[in-house]
C-alpha positions as CSV (number, residue, x, y, z in Angstrom):
1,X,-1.8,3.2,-5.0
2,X,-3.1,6.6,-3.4
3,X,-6.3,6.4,-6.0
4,X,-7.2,3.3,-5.3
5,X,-6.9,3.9,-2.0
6,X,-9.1,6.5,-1.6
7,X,-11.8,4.6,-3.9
8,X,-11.4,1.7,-1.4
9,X,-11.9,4.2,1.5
10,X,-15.0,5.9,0.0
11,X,-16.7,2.2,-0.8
12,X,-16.5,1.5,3.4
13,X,-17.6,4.7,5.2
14,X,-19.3,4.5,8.3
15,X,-21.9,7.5,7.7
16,X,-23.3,7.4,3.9
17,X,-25.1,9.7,1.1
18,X,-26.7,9.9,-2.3
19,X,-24.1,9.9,-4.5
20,X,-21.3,8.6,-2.4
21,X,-20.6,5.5,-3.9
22,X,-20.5,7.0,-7.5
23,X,-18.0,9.6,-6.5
24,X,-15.8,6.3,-5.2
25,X,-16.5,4.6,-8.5
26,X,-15.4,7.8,-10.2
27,X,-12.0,7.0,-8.3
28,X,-12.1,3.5,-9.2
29,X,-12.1,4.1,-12.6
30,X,-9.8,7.1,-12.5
31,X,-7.2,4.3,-10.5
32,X,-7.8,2.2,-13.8
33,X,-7.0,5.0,-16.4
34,X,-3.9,5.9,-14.4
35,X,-2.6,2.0,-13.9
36,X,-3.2,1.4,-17.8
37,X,-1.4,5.0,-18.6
38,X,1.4,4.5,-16.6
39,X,2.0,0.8,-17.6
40,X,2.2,2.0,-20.9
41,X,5.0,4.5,-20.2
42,X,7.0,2.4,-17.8
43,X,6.8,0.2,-21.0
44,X,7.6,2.3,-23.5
45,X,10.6,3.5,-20.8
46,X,12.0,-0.1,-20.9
47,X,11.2,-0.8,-24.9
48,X,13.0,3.0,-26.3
49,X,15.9,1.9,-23.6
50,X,16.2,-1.6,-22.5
51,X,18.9,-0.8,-20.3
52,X,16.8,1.3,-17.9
53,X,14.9,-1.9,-16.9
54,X,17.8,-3.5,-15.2
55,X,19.1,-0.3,-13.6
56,X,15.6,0.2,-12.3
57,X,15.9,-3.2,-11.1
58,X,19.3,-2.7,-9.0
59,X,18.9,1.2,-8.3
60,X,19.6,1.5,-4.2
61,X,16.2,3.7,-4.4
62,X,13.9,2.9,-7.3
63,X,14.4,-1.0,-7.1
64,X,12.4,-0.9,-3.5
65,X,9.3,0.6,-5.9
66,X,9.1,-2.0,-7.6
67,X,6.7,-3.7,-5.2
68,X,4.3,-0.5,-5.5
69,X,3.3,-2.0,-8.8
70,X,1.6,-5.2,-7.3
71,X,0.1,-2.8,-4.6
72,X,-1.8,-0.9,-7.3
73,X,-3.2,-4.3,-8.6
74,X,-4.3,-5.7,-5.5
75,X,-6.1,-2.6,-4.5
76,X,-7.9,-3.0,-8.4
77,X,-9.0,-6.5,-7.2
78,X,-10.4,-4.8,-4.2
79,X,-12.3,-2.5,-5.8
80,X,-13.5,-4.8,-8.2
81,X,-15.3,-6.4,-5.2
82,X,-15.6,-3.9,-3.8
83,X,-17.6,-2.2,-6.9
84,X,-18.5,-4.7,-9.1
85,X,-19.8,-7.7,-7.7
86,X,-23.2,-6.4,-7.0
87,X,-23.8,-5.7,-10.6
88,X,-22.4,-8.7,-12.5
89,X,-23.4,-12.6,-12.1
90,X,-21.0,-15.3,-10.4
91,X,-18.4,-15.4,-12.8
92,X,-17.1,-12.8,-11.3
93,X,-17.1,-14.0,-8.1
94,X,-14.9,-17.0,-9.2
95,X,-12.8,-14.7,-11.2
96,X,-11.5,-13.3,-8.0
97,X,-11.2,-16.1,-5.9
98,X,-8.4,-17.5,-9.4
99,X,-6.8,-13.5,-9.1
100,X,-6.4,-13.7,-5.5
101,X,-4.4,-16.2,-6.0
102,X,-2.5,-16.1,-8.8
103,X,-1.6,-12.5,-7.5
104,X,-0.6,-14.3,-4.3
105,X,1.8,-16.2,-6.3
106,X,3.5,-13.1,-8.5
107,X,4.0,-11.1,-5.0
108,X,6.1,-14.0,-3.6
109,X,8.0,-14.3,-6.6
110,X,8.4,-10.5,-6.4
111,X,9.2,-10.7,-2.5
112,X,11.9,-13.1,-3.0
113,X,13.8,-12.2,-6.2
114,X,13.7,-8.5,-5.6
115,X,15.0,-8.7,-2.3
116,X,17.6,-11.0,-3.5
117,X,18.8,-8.6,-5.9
118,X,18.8,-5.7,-2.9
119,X,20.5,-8.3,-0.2
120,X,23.1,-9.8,-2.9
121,X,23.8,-7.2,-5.4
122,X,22.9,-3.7,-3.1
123,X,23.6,-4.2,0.3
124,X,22.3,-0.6,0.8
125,X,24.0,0.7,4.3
126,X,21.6,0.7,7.5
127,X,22.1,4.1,8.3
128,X,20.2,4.9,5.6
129,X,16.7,2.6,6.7
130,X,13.5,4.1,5.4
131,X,10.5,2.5,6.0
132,X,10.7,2.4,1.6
133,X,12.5,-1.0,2.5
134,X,9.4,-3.1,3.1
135,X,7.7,-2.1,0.0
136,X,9.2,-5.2,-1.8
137,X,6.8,-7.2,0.6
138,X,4.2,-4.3,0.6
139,X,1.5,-6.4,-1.5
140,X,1.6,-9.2,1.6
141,X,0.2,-6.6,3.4
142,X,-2.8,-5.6,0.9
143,X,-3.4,-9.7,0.6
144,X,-4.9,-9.6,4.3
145,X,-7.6,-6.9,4.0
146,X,-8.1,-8.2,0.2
147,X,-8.7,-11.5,1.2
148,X,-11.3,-10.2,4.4
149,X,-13.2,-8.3,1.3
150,X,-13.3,-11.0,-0.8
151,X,-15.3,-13.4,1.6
152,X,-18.0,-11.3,1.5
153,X,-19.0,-12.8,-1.6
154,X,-17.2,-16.0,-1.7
155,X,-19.0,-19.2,-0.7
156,X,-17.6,-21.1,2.3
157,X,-15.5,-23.5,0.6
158,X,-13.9,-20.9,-1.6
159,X,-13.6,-18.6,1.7
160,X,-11.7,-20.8,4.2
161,X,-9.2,-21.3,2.2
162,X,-9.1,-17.7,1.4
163,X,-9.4,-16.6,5.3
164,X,-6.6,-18.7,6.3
165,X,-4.0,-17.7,3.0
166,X,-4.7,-14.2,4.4
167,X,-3.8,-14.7,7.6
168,X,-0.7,-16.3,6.0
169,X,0.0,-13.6,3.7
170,X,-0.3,-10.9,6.2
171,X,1.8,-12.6,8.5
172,X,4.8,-12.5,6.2
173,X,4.2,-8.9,5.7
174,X,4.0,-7.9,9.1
175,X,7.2,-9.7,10.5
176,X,9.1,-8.7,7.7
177,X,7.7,-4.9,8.2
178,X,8.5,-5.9,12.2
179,X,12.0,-6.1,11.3
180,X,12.5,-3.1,9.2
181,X,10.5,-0.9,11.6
182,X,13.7,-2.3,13.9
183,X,16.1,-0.8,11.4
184,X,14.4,2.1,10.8
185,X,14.4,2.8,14.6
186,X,18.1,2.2,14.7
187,X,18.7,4.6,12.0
188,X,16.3,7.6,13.5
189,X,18.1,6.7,17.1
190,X,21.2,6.9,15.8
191,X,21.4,9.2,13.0
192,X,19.2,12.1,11.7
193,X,16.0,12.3,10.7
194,X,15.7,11.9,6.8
195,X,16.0,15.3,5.0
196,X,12.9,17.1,4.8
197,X,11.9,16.5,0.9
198,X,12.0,12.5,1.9
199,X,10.3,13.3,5.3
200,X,6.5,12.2,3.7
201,X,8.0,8.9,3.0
202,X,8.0,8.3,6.9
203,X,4.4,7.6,6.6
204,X,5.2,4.4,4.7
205,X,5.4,3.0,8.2
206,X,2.3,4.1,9.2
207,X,0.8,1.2,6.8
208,X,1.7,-2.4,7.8
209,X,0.1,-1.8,11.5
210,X,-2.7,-0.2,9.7
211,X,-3.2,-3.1,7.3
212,X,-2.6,-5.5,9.3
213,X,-5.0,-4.3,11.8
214,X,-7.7,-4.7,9.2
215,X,-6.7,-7.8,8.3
216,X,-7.0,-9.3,12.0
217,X,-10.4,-7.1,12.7
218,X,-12.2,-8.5,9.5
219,X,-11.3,-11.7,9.1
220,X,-11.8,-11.9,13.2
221,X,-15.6,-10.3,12.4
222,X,-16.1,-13.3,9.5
223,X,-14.5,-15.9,11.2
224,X,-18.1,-17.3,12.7
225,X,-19.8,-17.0,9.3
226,X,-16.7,-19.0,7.2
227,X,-14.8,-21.2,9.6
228,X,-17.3,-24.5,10.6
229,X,-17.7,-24.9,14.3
230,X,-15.5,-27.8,14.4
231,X,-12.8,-26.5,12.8
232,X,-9.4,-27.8,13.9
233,X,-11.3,-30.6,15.9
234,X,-12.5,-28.0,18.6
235,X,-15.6,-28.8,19.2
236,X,-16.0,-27.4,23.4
237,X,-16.6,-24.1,21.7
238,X,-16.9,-22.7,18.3
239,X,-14.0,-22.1,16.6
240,X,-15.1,-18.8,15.2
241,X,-16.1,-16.8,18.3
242,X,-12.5,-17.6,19.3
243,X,-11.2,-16.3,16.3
244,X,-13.2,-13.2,16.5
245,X,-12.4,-13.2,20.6
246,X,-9.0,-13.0,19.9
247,X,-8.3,-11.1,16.4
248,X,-10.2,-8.2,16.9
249,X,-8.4,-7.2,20.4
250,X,-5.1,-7.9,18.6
251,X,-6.3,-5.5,15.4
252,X,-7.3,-3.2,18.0
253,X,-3.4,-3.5,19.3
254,X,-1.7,-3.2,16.3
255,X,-4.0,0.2,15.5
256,X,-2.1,2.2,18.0
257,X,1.3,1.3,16.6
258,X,0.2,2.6,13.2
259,X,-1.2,5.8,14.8
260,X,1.7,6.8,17.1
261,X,4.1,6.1,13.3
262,X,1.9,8.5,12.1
263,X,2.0,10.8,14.8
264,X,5.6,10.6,14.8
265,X,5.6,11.6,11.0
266,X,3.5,14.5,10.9
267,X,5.5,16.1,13.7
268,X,8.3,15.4,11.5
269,X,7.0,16.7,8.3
270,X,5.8,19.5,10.3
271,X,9.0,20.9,12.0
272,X,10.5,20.5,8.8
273,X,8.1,22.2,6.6
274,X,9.8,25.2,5.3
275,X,12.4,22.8,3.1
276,X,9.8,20.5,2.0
277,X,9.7,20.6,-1.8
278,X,7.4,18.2,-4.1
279,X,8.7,14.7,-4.4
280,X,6.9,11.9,-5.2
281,X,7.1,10.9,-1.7
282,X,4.8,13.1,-1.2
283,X,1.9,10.1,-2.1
284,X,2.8,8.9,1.3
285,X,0.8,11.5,2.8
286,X,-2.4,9.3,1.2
287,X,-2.6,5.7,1.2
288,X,-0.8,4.5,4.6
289,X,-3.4,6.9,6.5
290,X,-5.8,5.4,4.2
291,X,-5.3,2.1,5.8
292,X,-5.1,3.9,9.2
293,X,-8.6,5.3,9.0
294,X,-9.7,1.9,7.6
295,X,-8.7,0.0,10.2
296,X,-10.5,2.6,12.4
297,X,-13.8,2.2,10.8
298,X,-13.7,-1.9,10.9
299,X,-12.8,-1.0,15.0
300,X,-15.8,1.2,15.0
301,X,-18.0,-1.3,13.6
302,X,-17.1,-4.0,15.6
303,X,-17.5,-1.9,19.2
304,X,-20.4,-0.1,17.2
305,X,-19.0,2.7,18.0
306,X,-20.8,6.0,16.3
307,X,-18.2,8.3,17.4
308,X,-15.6,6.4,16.1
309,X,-17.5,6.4,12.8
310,X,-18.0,10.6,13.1
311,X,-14.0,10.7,13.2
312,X,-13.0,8.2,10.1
313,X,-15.7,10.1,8.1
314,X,-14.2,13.3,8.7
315,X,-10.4,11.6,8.2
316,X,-11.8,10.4,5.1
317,X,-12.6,14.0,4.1
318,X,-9.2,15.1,4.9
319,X,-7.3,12.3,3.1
320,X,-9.8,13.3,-0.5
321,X,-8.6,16.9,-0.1
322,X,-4.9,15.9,0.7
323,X,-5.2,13.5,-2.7
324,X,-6.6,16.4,-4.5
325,X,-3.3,18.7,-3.2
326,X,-0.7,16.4,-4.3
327,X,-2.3,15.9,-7.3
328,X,-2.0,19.2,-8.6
329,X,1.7,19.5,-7.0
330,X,2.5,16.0,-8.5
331,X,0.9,17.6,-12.3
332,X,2.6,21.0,-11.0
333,X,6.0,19.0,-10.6
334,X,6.1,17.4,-14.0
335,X,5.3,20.0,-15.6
336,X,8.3,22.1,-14.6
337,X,10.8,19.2,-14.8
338,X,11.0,18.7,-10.5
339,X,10.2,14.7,-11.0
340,X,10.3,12.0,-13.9
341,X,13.1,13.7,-14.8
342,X,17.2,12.8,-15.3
343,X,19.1,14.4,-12.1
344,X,15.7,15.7,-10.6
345,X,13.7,12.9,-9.5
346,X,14.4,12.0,-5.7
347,X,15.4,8.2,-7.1
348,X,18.4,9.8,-9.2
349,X,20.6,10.4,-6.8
350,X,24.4,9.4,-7.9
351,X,25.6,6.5,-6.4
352,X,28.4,4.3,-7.0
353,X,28.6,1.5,-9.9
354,X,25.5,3.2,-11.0
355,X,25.0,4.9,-14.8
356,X,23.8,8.5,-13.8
357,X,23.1,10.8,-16.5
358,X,25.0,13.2,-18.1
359,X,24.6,16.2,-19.8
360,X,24.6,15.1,-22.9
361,X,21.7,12.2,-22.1
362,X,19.8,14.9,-20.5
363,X,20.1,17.1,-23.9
364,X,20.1,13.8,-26.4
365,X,22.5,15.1,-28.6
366,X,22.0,11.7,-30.5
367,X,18.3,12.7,-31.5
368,X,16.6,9.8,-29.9
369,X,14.4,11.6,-27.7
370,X,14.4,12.3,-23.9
371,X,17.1,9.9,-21.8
């Protein structure tokens, strides 16, 4: 998610150079060699040890993951458009407007089954709320600023229909995420802060403000190129200057929100610093606060704002050297057995009426390879 992030990031900034959009294909197709590689190990995971797909599935931590997967997807259609369009004929074109949605459809089935499995089979106590708990419904929340790229490109009859299922998508993203961001308030009201290796994973917050504040901005901005100036019988004024009147003040409302999680976060991470150790949580530090400066640039180019732009591009500088850090920790970690690895990975925790492994697993004294 954090790669194609920051190759989505790099394909929108504000203040340009020679070069610049090759170094953000160089990420794009990094983001490809990385979702390819690591769909073949989760499925050679799953086919050396069928078991491990439904304890995956039901695991109090790693179940909530799952929806990370469609993330990384939608973010490849982004880029695509992003990328691609420019140098390849219609087909393409139409190609995204059937992914759009057909991924649509998979992250509903995902949204509904996976949180089935958490409500039913799970039940994982409140006092324990991390913002982790929307990432089932995380890809509704990419659908919104994928469907406000895609309409660049798309014509008008494709586009509509395209404008108002993001507008739908997003919606059930951001009242779900409304509701866990009430949990998660409960939990940091009442109890303590998460312990400081999990304390990145507070910026997982930062992201359904942020995304939905793109959402609202750009599909505001394009409302009076794809919506007809009679549409839903208005015809006293046309329909997409209200659009645009009204979602860009309300993506400009949400922003905020998404800044002061972030905010909150870093002070967090901060105080807590010396007992930070690399988990993969630490990917949190990249792609919510991608969305964040995102949001900021559409702001910025709707109030034509240079200064604004000034800030993002030197966010966007920041957020590249942060991926480039927890790269090497995240290679550093594997490496030396700290993550992706029985009884070290942050998702291994022992729980109860869950199959944790032993010693013996760990060591495969059968001869099968690594548990």
């Amino acid at each position: 998610m954090s790669t194609g992030a920051i190759a989505t990031l790099l394909s929108q900034q504000p203040n340009s150079f020679d070069g610049l959009r090759t170094i953000g294909k160089v990420f794009f197709i990094l983001d490809l060699v990385l979702f390819f590689l690591f769909s073949a190990l989760m499925t050679t995971r799953f086919v050396l040890n069928p078991k491990a797909i439904t304890r995956s599935l039901h695991h109090p931590h790693e179940s909530f993951f799952f929806g990370t997967y469609w993330v990384s997807i939608g973010l490849i259609l982004y880029c695509i458009q992003q990328y691609a369009v420019d140098s390849c004929g219609p087909w393409l074109v139409k190609t995204l407007e059937i992914c759009f949605w057909i991924f649509a459809g998979c992250a509903l089935l995902v949204a509904i089954f996976q949180y089935h499995v958490i409500f039913d089979l799970e039940s994982p106590p409140i006092h324990d709320a991390l913002p982790a708990w929307i990432l089932p419904l995380y890809p509704f929340l990419v659908l919104g600023p994928l469907a406000a790229t895609l309409e660049y490109s798309q014509p008008r009859e494709a586009a509509l229909p395209i404008m108002i299922g993001g507008i739908m998508f997003q919606g059930l993203g951001w009242t779900f995420a409304l509701i866990i961001y009430t949990l998660y308030i409960t939990r940091l009201i009442s109890e303590q802060l998460p312990e400081e290796s999990k304390r990145p994973g507070m910026y997982v917050a930062v992201g359904p403000a942020a995304y939905t504040s793109i959402t609202l901005v750009s599909l505001g901005s394009q409302a009076q190129k794809v919506l007809p100036d009679d549409f839903l019988s208005i015809t006293s004024v046309p329909t997409g200057d209200l659009w645009k009147a009204f979602g860009v003040p309300a993506g400009i409302f949400l922003w905020l929100i998404g800044f002061w999680f972030f905010a909150l976060s870093t002070v967090s991470v901060f105080f807590g610093i010396r007992k930070i150790y690399f988990t993969l949580n630490w990917w949190a530090f990249v792609f919510p606060n991608v969305g964040l400066v995102i949001a900021a640039i559409q702001i910025g180019n709707v109030l034509k704002s240079k200064a604004i732009g000034w800030v993002c591009s030197g966010a966007t500088i920041v957020l590249v050297i942060v991926w480039f850090v927890v790269a090497v920790a995240n290679v550093r970690g594997v490496w030396k057995g700290q993550v992706c690895w029985p009884g070290k990975d942050e998702d291994m925790e022992d729980v109860d009426g869950q199959e944790t492994a032993t010693e013996a697993e760990v060591m495969n004294l059968d001869g099968q390879g690594p548990a």
